[in-house]
C-alpha positions in Angstrom: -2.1 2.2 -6.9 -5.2 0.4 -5.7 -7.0 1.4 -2.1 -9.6 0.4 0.1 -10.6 1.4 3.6 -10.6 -1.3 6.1 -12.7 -0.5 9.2 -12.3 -3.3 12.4 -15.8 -3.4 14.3 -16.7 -4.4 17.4 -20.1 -3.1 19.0 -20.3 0.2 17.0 -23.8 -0.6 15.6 -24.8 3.6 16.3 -22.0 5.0 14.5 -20.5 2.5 11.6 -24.0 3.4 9.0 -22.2 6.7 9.1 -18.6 6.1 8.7 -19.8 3.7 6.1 -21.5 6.5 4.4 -18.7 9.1 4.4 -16.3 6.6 2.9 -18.6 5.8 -0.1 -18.5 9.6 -0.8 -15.5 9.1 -2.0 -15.9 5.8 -3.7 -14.1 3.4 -1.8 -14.4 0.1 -1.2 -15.7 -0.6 2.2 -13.8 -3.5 4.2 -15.6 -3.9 7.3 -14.3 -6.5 9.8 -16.9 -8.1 12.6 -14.8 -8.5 15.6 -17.4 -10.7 17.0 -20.0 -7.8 18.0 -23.7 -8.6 19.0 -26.6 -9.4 17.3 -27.6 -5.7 17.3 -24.5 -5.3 15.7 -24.0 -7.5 13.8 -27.8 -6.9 11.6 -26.4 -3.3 10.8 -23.5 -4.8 8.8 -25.0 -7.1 7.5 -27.7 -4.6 6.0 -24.9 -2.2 5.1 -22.9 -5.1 3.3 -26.1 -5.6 1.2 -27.0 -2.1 0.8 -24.2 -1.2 -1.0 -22.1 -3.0 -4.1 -19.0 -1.1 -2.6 -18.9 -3.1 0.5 -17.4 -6.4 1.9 -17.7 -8.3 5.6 -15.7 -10.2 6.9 -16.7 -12.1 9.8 -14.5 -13.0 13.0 -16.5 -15.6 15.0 -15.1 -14.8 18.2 -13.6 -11.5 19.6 -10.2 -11.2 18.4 -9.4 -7.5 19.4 -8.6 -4.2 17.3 -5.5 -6.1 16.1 -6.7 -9.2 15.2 -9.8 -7.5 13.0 -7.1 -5.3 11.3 -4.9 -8.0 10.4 -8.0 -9.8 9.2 -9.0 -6.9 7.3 -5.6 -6.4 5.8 -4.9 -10.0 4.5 -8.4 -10.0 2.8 -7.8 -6.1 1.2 -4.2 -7.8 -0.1 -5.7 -11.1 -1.6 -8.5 -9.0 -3.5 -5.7 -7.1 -5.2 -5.4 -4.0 -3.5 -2.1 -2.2 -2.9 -2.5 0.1 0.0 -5.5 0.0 2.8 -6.7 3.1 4.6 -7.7 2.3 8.0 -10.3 4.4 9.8 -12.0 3.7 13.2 -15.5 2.8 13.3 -16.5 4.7 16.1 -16.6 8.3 13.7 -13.7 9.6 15.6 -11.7 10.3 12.6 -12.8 13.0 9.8 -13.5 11.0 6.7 -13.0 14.4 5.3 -9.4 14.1 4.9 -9.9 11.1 3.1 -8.6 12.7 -0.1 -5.4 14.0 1.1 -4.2 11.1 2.9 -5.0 9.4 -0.6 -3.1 12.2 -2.2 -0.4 11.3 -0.2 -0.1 8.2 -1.1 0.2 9.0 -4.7 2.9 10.8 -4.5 4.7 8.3 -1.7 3.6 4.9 -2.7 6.1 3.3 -0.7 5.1 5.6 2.7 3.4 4.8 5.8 1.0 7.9 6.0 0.4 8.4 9.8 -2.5 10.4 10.7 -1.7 13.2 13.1 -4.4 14.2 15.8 -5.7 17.4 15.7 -8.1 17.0 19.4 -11.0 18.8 20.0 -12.8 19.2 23.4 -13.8 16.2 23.6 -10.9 14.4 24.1 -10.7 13.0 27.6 -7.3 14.8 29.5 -6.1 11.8 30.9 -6.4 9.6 27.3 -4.7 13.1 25.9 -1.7 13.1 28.5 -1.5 9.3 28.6 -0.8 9.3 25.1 3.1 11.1 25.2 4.3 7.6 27.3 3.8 6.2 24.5 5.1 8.8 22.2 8.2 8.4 24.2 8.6 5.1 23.9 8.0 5.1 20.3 11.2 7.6 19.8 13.2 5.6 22.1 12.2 2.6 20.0 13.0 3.9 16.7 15.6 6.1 17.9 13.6 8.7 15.9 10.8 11.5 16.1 9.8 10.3 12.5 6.6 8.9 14.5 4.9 11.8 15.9 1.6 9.6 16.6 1.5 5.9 16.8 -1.6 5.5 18.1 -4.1 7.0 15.9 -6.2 4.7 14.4 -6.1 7.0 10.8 -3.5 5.7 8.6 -2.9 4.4 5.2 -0.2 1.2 4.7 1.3 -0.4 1.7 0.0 -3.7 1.8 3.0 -5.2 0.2 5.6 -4.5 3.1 2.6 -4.6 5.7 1.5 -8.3 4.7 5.5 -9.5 4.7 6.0 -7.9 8.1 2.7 -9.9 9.0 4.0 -12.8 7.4 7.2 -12.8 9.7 6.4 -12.1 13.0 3.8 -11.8 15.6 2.1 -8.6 15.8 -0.1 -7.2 19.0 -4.0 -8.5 18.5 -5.2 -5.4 20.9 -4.9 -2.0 21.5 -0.9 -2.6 21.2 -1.7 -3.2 17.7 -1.6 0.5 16.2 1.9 1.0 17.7 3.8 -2.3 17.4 3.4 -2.4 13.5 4.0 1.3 13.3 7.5 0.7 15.3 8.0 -2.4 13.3 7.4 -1.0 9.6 9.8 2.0 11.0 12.3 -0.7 11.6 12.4 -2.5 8.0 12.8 1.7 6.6 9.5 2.3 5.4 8.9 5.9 4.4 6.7 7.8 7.1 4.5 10.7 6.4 2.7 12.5 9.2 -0.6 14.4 8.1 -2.6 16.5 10.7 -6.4 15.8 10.8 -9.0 16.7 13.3 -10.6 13.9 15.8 -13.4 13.8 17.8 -14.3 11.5 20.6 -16.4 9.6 20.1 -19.8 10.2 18.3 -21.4 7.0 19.9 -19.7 7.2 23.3 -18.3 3.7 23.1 -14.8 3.0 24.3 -13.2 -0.6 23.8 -10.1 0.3 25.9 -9.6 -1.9 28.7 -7.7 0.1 31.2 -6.0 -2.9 33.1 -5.4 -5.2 30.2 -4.8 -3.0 27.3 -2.5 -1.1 29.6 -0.4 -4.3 30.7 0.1 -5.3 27.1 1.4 -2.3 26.2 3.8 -1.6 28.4 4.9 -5.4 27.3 4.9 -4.5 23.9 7.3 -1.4 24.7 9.7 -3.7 26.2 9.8 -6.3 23.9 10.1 -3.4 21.7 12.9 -1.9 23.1 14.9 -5.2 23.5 14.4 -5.6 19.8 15.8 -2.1 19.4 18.9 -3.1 21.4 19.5 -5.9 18.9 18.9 -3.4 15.9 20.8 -0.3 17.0 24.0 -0.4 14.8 21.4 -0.5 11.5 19.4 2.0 13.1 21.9 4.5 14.0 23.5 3.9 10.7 20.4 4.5 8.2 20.3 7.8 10.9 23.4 9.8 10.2 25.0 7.8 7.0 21.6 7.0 4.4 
């Protein structure tokens, strides 16, 4: 087994020095993935991408969205030879902290999805908190499973191997829809999933890339494409269920 941490950015020029920081403390290699931020930006990853021998950039020209950095990110981690990437928001939501035991995990499942599983403090906005069980629902119906109990969190580890061939094979959401369509889609082709509590925070540099309108609309497209393609895989579903 062979990790990395692949961290999509986009305008998180306050907060990624730290996140970059915390994952070197557990020596890690550093994938970070400029989803066309600013100049500002920009500067701090390039600085932190020389700083540091443990660190790589790779630069998106233009915007591409959460989804399109990560698959960036992803592809890159898997030519370099790595077998599973840990993905970790940029914004220092997430508690680099549990770091090692979502590694651990991996260890002992190689084959697993490990699915972070948000612990919220305070500072979690009540109508992102409440929003977020729509989707939960969805994501049952989908799978025709609870195996999910988070889809959205943006803490999670993948083997590459079955990540790049899913990749490979169909189109995957470029946005915000990102974090749950290949989380229902992995699900799909049986991949082992492991949910692991850990504590986030929102956020330390108060920046929010959710669009409300658009990220919103492709969702709720994603859930019904989704759910047609669940239609079409039922039998196999239902089977791997109550008979594997």
């Amino acid at each position: 087994m062979k990790i990395c941490v692949v961290i999509p950015v986009y305008n998180h020029g306050e907060a990624i020095t730290a996140v970059v920081n915390a994952v070197h403390g557990h020596h890690l290699h550093c994938i970070l993935v400029d989803d066309g931020s600013n100049a500002d930006c920009a500067a701090v990853l390039d600085r932190l991408e020389k700083k540091g021998h443990n660190t790589s950039l790779v630069r998106l020209q233009q915007n591409q969205g959460k989804g399109g950095a990560m698959i960036a990110g992803l592809r890159y981690a898997y030519d370099l030879g790595y077998s599973h990437a840990l993905q970790i928001d940029a914004d220092g939501q997430h508690n680099a902290a549990d770091i090692p035991t979502f590694i651990a995990l991996a260890r002992q499942n190689t084959q697993a999805l490990i699915f972070g599983y948000p612990v919220y403090d305070k500072s979690v906005p009540k109508a992102r908190f409440y929003g977020r069980y729509a989707t939960h629902i969805w994501v049952w119906i989908n799978t025709l499973s609870l195996a999910i109990k988070d889809s959205m969190c943006g803490f999670r580890i993948y083997p590459l191997a079955p990540t790049i061939a899913l990749l490979n094979s169909c189109h995957i959401g470029r946005r915000m829809d990102f974090d749950i369509d290949i989380a229902v889609r992995l699900c799909w082709r049986g991949i082992p999933i492991i949910n692991q509590p850990t504590r986030v925070t929102y956020p330390s540099d108060g920046i929010s890339h959710f669009k409300a309108l658009l990220d919103n609309v492709l969702i709720s497209r994603m859930h019904a494409k989704l759910f047609i393609g669940m239609l079409l895989r039922s039998p196999r579903l239902i089977w791997r269920k109550f008979f594997s």
